[in-house]
Structure formats: C-alpha cells, structure tokens
C-alpha positions, -999 to +999 in steps of 0.1 A: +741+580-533+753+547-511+730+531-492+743+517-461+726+501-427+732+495-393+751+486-377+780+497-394+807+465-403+843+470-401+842+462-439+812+488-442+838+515-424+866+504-445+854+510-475+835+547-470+858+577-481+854+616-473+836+631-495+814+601-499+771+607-503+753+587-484+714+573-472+717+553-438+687+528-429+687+517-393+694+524-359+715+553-343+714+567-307+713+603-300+735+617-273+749+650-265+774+667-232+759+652-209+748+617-219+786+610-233+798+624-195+775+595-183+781+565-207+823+574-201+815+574-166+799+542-161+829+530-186+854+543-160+837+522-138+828+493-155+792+498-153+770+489-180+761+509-210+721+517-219+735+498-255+763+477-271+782+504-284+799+475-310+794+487-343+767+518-334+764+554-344+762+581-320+739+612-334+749+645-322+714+655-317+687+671-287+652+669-307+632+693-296+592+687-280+572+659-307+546+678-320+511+657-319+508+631-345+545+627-351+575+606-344+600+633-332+604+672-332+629+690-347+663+670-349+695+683-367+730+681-354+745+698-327+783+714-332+809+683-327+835+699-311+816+695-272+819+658-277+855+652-286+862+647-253+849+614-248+854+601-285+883+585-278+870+561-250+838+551-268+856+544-300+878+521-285+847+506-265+834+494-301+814+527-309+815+528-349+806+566-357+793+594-349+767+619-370+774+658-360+787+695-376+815+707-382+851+697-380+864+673-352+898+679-331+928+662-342+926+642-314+891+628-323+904+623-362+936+603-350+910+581-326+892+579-361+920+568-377+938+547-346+900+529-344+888+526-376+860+548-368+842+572-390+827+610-385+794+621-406+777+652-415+744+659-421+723+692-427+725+714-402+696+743-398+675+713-413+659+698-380+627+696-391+636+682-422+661+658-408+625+649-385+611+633-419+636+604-419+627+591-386+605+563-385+611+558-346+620+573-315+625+562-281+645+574-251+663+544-235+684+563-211+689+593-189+650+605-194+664+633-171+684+648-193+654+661-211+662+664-250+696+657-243+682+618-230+695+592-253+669+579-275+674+553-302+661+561-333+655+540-363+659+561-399+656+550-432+679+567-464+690+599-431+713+616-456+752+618-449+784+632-461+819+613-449+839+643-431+865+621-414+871+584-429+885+552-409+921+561-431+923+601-417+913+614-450+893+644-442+873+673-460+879+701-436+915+697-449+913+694-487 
C-alpha cells in the first residue's frame, strides 16, 4: 500500500489512480449535511471558513459519543451522495478530497475531474475499527451540530481506496 500525508499536493492528486490502496497520515476534517450547508454558506457570503480548505480532505463522517479513555467513538463513513451538493463549491475553494461510501454523482466526478480533486473510500460498517487510526480529535466548528460538528482529526496509515481520481477514472464504472 501507498503512504501518503496531508495535506494533499496537486502532484500528490496527480499521480493517485482508482483503484489505488492507500494509508493516509495527517490531518482531515469531518463534516456531514449540515456542516457543508454552513461552510458553502459563509462562502456565498464571503465569510470565513473554520479551516483553509487549500489542499484538505473532507471526511464523510459523525463519530458517535468517545467512550472513556479514548480518542473518538465509532467513526466510519457516511453515504456520499448527501454531500454532492456542495462539492462543487468547496473544490473550487481549494478543498483537495473527500473520504465517504459509495459512488458520487456525475456532477461531483466532473468537479473531480474539472478540479483536480479526488474521492476516497474507506470501510464502511467498520466505525469502531476506523476509531483505531485516530490519534486526535477535536471539534473546531459548529459544536451545535452535535456529531455532525466539524472536528479535525489527525490519523496515521487511515486506510483508503481511490473511487474517483483527479483524471475521471472511476471504479463504480469499470
């Protein structure tokens, strides 16, 4: 498997296919519905962001209630397809990828393609496994959200699968 860090380098992007296996060390930001209604809000209105988007990952992901003595509950991926929506304007606002299930909407995999963005998988119905990779957890926005808050958290070798690369290539279509 590739190793690969944050944040994610246009060369980094270029060169990931679908299909490809990877371990990602670094930072992402969780955000679901609601949080991407808010951050494409404030861009509508040229507000700041609670992060650079530029060269970040968005993860798909609501972890539930941390359990004493550990970083983070339960935290898989969340279905995709509720977020295509606001793809577009965050990739062309610099956001680099985004970690989820399932297969994206053509107009999310031609943003991909138009932004030299990338779409990941990981293991879904694996929350409490996907848990283990986190070394740190922190909401930095939109506490009132709940799980759906963002949080940034920072993984080391989080396992991956290219769905959708930078080029359109894409393994819901092979």
């Amino acid at each position: 498997m590739t190793k690969i860090t944050t944040p994610l380098t246009p060369e980094q992007i270029k060169n990931l296919k679908a299909g490809d296996e990877l371990l990602l060390t670094g930072a992402v930001y969780t955000a679901r519905d609601q949080a991407h209604k808010r951050l494409c809000a404030a861009l509508a209105l040229g507000r700041p962001l609670p992060f650079d988007l530029k060269e970040q990952i968005i993860y798909y992901c609501g972890p539930t209630q941390t359990p004493k003595n550990k970083i983070i509950g339960s935290c898989g991926p969340t279905t995709s397809r509720r977020m295509d929506e606001f793809v577009p304007d965050l990739l062309q606002n610099g956001l680099a990828a985004m970690i989820g299930k399932g297969d994206c909407s053509p107009q999310v995999q031609q943003a991909l393609k138009k932004y030299r963005g990338v779409y990941f998988l990981t293991f879904a119905g694996c929350g409490a496994l996907m848990s283990k990779y986190i070394y740190s957890a922190k909401i930095i926005a939109f506490p009132d959200l709940g799980p759906e808050a963002i949080r940034e958290l920072k993984v080391r070798d989080f396992p991956l699968i290219v769905a959708i690369d930078s080029k359109g290539r894409n393994i819901f279509q092979k």
